[in-house]
N, CA, C and O of each residue as an XYZ file, in Angstrom:
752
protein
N       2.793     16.996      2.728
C       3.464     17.198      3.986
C       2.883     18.428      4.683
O       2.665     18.290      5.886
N       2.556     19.773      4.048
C       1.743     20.612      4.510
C       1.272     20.279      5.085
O       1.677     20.078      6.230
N      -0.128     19.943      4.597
C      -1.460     19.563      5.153
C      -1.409     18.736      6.297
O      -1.954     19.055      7.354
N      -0.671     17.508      6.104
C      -0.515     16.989      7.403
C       0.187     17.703      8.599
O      -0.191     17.561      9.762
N       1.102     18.381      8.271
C       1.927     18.981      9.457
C       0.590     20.420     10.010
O       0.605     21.052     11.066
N      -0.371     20.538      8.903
C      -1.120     21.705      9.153
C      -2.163     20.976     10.120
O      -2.414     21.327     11.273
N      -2.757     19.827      9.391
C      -3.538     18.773     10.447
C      -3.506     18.454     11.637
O      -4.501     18.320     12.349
N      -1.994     18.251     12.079
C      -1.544     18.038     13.456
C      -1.565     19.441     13.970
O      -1.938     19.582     15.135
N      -1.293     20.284     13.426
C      -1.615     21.482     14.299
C      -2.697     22.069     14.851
O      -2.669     22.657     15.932
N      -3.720     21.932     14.116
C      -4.757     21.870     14.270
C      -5.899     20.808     15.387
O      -6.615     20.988     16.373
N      -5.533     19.779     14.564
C      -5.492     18.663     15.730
C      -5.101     19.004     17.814
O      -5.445     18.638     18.938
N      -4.435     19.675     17.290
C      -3.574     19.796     18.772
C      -4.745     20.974     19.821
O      -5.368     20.973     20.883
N      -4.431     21.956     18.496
C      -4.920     23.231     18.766
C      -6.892     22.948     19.193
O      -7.596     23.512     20.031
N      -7.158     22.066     18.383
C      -8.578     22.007     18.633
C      -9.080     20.572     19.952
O     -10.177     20.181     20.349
N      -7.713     20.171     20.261
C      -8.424     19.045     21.123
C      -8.919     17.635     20.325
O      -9.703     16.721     20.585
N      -8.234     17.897     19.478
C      -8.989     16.165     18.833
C      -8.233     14.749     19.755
O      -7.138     14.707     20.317
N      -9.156     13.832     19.647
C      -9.009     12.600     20.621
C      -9.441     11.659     19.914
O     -10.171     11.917     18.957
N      -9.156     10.602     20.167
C      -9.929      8.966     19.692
C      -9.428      8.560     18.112
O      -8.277      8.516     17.679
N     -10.767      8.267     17.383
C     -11.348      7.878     16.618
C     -11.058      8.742     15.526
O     -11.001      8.305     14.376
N     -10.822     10.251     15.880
C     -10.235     11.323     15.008
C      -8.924     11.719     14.524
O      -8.467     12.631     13.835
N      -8.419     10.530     15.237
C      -6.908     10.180     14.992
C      -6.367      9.043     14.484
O      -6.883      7.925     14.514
N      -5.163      9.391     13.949
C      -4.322      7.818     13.683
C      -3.821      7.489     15.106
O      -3.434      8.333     15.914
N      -3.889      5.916     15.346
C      -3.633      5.345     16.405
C      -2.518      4.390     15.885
O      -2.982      3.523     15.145
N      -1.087      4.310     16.085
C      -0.711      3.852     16.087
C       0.057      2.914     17.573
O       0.631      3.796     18.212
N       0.201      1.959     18.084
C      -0.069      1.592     19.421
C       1.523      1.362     19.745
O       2.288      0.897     18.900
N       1.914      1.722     20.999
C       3.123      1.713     21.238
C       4.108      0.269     20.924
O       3.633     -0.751     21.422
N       4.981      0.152     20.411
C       5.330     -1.069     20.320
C       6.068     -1.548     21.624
O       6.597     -0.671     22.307
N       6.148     -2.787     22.011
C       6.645     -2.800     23.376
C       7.486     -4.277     22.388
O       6.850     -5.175     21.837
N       8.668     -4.177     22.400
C       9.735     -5.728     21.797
C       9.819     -7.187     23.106
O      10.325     -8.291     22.906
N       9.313     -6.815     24.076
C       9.621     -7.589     24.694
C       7.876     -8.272     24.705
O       7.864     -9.233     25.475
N       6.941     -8.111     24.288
C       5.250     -8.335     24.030
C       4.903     -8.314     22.633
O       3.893     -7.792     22.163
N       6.166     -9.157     21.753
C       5.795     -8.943     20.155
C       4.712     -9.570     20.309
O       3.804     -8.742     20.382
N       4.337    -10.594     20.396
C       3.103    -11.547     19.986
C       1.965    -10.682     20.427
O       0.921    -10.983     19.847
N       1.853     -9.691     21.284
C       1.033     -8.783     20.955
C       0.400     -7.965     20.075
O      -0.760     -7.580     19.927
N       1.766     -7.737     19.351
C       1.552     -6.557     18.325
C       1.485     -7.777     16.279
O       0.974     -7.673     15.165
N       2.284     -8.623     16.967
C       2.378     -9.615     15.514
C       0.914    -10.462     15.698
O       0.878    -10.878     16.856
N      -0.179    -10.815     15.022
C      -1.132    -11.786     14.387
C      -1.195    -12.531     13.773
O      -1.436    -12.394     12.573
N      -0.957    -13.876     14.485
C      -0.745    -15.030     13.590
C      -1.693    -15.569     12.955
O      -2.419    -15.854     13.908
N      -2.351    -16.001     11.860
C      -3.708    -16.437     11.657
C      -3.847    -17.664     12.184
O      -2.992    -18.540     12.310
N      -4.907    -17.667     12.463
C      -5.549    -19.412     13.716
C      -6.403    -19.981     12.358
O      -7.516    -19.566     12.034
N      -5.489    -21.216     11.511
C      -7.000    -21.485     11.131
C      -7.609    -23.094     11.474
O      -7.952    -24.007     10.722
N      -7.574    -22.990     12.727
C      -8.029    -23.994     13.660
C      -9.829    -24.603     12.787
O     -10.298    -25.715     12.544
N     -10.287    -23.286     12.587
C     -11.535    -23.210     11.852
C     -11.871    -23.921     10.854
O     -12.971    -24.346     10.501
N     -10.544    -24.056     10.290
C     -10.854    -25.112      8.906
C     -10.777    -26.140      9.136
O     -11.169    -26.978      8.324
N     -10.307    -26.446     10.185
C     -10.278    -28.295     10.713
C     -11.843    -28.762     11.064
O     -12.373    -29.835     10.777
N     -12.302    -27.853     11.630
C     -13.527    -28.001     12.402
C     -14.959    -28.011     11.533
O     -15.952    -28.665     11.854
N     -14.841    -27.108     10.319
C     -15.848    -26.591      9.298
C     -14.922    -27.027      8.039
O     -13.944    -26.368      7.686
N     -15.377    -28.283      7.374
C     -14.842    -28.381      5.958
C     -15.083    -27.392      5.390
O     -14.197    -26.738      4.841
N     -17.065    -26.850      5.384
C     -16.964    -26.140      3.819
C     -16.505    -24.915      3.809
O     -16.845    -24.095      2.955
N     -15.593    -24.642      4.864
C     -14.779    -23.179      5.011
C     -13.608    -23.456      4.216
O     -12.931    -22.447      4.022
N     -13.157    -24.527      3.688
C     -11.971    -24.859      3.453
C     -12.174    -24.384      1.757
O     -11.219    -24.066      1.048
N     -13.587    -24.410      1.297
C     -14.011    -23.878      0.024
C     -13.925    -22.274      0.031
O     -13.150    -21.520     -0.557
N     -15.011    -22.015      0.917
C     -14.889    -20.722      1.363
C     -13.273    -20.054      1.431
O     -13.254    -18.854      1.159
N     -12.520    -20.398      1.613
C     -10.931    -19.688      2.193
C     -10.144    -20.406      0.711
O      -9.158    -19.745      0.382
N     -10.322    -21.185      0.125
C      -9.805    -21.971     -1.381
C     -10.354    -20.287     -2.053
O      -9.559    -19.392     -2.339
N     -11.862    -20.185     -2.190
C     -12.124    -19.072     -2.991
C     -11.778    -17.071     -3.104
O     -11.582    -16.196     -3.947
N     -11.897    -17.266     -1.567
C     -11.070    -16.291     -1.224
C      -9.540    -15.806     -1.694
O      -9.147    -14.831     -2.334
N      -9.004    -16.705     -1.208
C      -7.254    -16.899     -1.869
C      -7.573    -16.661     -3.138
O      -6.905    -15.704     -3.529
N      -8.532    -17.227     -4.277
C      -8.228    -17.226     -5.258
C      -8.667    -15.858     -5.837
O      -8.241    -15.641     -6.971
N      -9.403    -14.936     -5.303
C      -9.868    -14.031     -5.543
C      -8.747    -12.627     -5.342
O      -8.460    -11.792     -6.200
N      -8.266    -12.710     -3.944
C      -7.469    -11.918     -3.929
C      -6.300    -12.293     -4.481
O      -5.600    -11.286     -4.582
N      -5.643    -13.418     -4.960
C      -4.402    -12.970     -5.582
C      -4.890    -13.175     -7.065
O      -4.034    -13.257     -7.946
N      -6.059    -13.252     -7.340
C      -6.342    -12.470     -8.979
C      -6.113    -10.998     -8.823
O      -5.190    -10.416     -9.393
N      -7.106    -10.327     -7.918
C      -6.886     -9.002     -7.993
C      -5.689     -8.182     -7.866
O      -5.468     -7.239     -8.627
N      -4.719     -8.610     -6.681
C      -3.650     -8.156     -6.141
C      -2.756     -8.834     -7.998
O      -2.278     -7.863     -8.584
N      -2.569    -10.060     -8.720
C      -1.965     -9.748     -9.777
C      -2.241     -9.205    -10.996
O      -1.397     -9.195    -11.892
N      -3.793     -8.565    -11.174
C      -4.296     -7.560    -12.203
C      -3.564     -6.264    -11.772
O      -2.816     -5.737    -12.596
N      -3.747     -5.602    -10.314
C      -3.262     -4.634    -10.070
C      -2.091     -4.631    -10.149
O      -1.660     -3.495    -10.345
N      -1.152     -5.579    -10.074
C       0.319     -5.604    -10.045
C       0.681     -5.067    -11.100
O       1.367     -4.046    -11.151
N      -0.003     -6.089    -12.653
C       0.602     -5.673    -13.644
C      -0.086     -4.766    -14.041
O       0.312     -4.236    -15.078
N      -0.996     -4.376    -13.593
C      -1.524     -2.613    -14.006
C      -0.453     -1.692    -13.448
O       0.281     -1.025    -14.177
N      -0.416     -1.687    -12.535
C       0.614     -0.801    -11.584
C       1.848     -0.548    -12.946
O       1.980      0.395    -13.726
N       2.812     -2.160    -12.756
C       3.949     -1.737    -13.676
C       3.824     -1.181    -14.818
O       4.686     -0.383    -15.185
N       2.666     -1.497    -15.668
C       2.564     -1.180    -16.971
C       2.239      0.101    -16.756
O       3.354      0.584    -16.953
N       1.150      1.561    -16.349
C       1.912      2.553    -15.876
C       2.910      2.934    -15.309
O       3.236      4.065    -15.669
N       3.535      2.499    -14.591
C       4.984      2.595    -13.901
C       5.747      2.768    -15.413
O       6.102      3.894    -15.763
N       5.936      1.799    -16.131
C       6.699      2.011    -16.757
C       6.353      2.952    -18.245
O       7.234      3.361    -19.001
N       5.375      3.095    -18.374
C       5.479      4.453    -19.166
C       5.358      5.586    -18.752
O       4.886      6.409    -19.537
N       5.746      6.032    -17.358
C       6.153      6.718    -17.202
C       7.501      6.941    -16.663
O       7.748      8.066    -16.228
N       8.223      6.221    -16.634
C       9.703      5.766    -16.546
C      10.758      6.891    -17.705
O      10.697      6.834    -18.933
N      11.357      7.522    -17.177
C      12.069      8.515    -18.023
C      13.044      7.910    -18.786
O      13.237      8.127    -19.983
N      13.660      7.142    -18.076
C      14.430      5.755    -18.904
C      13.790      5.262    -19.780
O      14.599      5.371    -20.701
N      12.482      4.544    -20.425
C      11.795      4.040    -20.991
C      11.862      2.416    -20.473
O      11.114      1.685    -21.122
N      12.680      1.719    -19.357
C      12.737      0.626    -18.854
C      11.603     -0.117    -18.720
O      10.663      0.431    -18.145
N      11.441     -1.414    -19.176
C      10.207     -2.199    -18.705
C      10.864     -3.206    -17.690
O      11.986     -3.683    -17.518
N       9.443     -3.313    -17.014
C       9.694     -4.278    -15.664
C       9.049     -5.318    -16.114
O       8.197     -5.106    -16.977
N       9.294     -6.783    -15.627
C       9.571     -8.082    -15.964
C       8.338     -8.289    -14.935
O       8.244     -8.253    -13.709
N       7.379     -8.537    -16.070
C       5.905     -9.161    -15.355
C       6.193    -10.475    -14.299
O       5.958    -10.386    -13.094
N       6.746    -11.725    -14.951
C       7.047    -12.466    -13.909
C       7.687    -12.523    -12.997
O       7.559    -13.419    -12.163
N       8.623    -11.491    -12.909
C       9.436    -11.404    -11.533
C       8.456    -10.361    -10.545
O       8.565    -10.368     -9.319
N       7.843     -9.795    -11.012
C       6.774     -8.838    -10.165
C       5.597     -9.912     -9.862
O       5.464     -9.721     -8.653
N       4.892    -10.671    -10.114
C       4.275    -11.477     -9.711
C       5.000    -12.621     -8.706
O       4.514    -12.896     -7.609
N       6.244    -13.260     -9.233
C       7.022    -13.416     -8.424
C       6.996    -12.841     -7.137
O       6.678    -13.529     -6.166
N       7.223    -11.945     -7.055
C       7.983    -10.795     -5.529
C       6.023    -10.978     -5.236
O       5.614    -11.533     -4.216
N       5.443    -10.641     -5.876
C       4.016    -10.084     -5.049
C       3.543    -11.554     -4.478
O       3.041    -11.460     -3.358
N       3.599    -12.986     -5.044
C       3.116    -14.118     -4.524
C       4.775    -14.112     -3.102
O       4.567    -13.855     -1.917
N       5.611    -14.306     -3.422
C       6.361    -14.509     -2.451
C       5.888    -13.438     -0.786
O       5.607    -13.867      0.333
N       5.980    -11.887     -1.320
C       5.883    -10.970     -0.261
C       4.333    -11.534      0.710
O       4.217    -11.766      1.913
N       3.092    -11.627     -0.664
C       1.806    -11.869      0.078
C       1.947    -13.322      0.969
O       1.282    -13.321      2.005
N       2.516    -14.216      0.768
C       2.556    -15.662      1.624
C       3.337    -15.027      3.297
O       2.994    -15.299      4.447
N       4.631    -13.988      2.722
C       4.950    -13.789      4.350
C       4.495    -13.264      5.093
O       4.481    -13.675      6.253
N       3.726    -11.708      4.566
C       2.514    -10.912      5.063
C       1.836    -11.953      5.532
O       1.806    -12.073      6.757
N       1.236    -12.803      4.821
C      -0.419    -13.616      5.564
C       0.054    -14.351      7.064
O      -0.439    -14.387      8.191
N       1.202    -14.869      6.464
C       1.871    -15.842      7.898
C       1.812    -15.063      8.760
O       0.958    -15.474      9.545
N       2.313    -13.953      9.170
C       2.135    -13.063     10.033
C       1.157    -12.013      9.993
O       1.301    -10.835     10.318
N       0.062    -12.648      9.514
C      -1.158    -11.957     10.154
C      -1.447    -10.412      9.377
O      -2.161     -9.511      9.818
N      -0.727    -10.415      8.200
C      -0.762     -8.980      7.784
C      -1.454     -9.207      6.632
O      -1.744    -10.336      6.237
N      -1.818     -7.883      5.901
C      -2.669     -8.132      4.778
C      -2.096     -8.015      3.057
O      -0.874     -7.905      2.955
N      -2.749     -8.030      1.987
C      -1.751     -8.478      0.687
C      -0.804     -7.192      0.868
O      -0.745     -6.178      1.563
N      -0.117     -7.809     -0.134
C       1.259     -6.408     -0.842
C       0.827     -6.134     -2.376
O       0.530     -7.085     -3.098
N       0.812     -5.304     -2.671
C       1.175     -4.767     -4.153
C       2.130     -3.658     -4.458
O       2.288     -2.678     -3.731
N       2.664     -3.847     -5.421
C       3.385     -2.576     -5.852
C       2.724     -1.070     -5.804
O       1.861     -0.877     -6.661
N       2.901     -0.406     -5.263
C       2.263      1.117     -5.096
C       2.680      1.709     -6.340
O       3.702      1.564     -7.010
N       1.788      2.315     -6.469
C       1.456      3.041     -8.212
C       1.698      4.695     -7.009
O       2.544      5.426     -7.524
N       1.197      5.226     -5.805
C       1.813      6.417     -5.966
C       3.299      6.820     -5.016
O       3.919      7.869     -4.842
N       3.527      4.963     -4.383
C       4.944      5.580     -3.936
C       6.027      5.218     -5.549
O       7.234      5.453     -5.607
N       5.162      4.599     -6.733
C       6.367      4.468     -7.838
C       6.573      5.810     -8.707
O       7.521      6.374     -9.255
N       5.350      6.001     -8.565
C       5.227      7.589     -9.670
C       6.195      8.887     -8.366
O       6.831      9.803     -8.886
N       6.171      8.794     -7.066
C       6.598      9.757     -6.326
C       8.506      9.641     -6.779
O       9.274     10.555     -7.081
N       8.793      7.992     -6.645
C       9.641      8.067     -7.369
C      10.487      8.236     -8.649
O      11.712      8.153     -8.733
N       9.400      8.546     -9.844
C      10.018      8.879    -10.649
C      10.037     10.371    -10.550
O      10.967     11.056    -10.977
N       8.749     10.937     -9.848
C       9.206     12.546     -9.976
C      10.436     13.137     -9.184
O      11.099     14.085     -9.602
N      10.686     12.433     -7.918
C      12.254     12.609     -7.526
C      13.035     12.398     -8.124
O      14.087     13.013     -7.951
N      12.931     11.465     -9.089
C      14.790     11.288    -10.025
C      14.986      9.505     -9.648
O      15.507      8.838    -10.541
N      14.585      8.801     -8.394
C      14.616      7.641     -8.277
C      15.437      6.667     -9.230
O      14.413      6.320     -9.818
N      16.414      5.947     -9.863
C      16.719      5.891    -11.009
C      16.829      3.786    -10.964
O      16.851      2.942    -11.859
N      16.871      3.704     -9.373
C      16.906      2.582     -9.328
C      15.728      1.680     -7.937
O      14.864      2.220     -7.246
N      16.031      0.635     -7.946
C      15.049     -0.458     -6.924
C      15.272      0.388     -5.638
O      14.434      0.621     -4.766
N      16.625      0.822     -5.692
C      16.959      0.845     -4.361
C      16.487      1.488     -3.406
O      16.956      1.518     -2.268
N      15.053      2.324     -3.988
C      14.455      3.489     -3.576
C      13.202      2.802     -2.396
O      12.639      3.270     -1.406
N      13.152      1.585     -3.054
C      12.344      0.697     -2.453
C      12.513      0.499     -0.832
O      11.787      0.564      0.160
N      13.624      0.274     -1.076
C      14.473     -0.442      0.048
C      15.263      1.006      1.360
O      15.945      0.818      2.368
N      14.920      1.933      0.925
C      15.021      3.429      1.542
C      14.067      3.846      1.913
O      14.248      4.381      3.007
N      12.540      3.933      1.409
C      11.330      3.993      1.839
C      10.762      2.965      2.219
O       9.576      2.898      1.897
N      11.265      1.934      2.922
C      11.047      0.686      3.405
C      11.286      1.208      4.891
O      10.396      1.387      5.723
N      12.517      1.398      5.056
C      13.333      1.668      6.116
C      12.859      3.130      6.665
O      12.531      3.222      7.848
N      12.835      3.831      6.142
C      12.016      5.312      6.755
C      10.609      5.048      7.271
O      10.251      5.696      8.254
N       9.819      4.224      6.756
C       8.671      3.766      7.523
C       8.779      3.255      8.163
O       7.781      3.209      8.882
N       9.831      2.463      8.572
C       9.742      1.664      9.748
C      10.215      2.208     11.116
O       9.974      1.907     12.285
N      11.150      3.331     10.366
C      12.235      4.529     11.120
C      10.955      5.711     11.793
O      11.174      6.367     12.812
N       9.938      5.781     11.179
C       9.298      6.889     11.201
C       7.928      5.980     12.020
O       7.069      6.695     12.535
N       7.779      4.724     12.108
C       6.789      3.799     12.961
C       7.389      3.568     14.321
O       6.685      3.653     15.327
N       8.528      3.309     14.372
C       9.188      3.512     15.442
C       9.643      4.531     16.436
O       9.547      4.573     17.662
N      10.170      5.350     15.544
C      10.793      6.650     16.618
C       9.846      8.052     16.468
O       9.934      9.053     17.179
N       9.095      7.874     15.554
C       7.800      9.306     15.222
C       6.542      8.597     15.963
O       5.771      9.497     16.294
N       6.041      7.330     16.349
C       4.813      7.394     16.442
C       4.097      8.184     17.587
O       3.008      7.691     17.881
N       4.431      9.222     18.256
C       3.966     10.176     18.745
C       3.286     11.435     18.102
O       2.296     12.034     18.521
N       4.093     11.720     16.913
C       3.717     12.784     16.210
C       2.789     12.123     15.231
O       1.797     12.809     14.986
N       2.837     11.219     14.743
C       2.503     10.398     14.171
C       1.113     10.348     14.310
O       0.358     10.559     13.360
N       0.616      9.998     15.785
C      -0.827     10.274     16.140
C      -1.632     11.364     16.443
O      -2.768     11.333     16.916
N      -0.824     12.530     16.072
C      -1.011     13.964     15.924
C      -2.189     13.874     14.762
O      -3.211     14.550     14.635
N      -1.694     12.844     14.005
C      -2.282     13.258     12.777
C      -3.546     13.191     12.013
O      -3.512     12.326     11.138
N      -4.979     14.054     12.116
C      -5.953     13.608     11.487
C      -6.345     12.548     10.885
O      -5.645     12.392      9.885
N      -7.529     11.306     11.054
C      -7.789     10.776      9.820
C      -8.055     11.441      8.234
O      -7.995     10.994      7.088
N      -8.394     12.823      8.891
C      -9.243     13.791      7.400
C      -7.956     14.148      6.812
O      -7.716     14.050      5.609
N      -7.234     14.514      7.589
C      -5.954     15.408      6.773
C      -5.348     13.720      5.963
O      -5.398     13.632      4.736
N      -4.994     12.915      6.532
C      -4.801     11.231      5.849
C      -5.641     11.298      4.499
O      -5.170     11.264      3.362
N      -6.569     11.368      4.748
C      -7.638     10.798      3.474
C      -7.549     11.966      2.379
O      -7.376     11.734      1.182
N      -7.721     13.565      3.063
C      -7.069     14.378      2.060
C      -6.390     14.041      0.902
O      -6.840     14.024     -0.244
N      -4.455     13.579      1.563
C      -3.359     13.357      0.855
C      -3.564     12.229      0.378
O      -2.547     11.914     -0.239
N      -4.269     11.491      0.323
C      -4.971      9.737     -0.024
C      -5.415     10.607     -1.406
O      -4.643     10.747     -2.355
N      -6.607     11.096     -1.372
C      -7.151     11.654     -2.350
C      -6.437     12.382     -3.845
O      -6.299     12.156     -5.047
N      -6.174     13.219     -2.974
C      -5.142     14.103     -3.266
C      -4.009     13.250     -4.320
O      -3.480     13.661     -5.353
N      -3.921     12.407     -3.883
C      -2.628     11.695     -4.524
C      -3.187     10.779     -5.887
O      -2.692     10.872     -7.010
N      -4.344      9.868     -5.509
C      -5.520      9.628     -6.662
C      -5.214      9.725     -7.453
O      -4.547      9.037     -8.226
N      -6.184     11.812     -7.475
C      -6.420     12.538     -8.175
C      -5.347     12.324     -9.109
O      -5.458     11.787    -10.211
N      -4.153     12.850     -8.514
C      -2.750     13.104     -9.559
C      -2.601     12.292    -10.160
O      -2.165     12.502    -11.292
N      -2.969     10.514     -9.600
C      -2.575      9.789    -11.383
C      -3.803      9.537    -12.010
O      -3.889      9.069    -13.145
N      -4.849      9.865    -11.227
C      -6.101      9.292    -12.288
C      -6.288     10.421    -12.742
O      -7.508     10.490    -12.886
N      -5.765     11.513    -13.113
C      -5.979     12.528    -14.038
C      -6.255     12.400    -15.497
O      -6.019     11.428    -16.214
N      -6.911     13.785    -15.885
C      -7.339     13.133    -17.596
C      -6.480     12.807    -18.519
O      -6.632     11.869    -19.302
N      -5.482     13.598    -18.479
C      -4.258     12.967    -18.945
C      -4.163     11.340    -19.126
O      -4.233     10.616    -20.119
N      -4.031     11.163    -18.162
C      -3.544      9.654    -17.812
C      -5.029      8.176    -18.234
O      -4.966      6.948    -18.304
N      -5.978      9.011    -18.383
C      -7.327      8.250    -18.769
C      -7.333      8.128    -20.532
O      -7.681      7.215    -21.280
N      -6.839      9.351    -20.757
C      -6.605      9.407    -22.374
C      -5.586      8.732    -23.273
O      -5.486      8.471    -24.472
N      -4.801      8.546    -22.051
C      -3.348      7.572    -22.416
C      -4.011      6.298    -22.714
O      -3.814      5.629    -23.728
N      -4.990      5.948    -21.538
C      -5.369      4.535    -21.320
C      -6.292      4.289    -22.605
O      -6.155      3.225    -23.208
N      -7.088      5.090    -22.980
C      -8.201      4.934    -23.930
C      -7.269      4.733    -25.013
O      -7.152      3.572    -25.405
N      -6.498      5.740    -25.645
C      -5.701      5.514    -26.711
C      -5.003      4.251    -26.759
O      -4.729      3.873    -27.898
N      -4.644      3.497    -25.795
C      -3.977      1.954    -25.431
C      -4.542      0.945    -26.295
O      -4.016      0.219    -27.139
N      -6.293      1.119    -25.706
C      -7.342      0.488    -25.933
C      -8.053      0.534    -24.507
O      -7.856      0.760    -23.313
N      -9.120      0.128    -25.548
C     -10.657     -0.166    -23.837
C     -10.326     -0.524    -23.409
O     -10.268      0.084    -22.340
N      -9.455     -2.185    -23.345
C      -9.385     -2.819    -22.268
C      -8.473     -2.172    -20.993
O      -8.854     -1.978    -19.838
N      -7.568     -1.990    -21.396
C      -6.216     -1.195    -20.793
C      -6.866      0.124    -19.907
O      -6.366      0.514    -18.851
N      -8.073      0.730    -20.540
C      -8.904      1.777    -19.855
C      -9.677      1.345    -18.661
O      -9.938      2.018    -17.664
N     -10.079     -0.180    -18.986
C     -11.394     -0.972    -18.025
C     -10.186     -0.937    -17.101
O      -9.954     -0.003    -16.334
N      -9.411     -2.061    -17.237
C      -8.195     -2.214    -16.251
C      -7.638     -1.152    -15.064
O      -7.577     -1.315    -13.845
N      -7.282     -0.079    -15.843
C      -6.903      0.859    -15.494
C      -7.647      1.713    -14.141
O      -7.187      2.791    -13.763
């Protein structure tokens, strides 16, 4: 939060414009179909062997998006202060359900976030419901902040991107994985 609030100041102070910023674009409710992207795939009617092409695709990303899923939980949950495990098929579940409504509307996959889950266990987080609170603040903070919002550096962004990484791919957390086994390390 620093850094970014230091970013925008800076930002301000130095004149940054464009390309050096987050752009988030005003939402206007009465011009959704502006801002919502429906996918056209008119294309596949027209070009069969796209229909291979977009078959392989699909199949690619929801391999990856469900390796990462259950990578995600399986750290998630050892680091869980509770010692709770999360239910692989209902998380694949939620991630095939969420990614089909994302695509319909033009948006891109979902996965479980490995550093908004770890942010929640270092707050105390104890239940889902944390989900569903940082759901709503982004949308609270896309809506009524996106002014300040575009204050904000791409560099200072990629910083706290980094920054955040760092904190779970730490050695710690590589040594956990090795001790698991290789594979769990490759994965990882």
């Amino acid at each position: 939060v620093i850094a970014l609030a230091l970013g925008a100041l800076l930002s301000v102070y130095l004149g940054l414009k464009g390309a050096y910023l987050i752009q988030i674009p005003e939402l206007n409710f009465q011009t959704w179909n502006q801002w919502v992207t429906f996918p056209d795939f008119s294309g596949l009617v027209h070009s069969p062997w796209l229909i291979s092409v977009f078959v392989i695709i699909v199949i690619k990303l929801a391999t990856i998006d469900g390796i990462e899923s259950l990578a995600t939980i399986k750290a998630v949950d050892q680091e869980d202060p509770l010692k709770r495990k999360s239910d692989p098929d209902q998380t694949v579940k939620a991630m095939g359900w969420s990614n089909l409504v994302s695509a319909c509307l033009g948006g891109m996959t979902i996965i479980p976030g490995g550093i908004k889950s770890k942010t929640a266990i270092v707050v105390g987080a104890l239940t889902q419901w944390c989900n569903l609170y940082v759901s709503i603040l982004l949308i609270a903070y896309v809506l009524f902040a996106r002014d300040w919002i575009n204050l904000l550096p791409m560099g200072a962004l990629a910083a706290v991107v980094i920054s955040s990484g760092c904190k779970l791919a730490n050695p710690v957390q590589l040594i956990r994985f090795w001790r698991l086994g290789w594979e769990q390390l490759v994965i990882f």
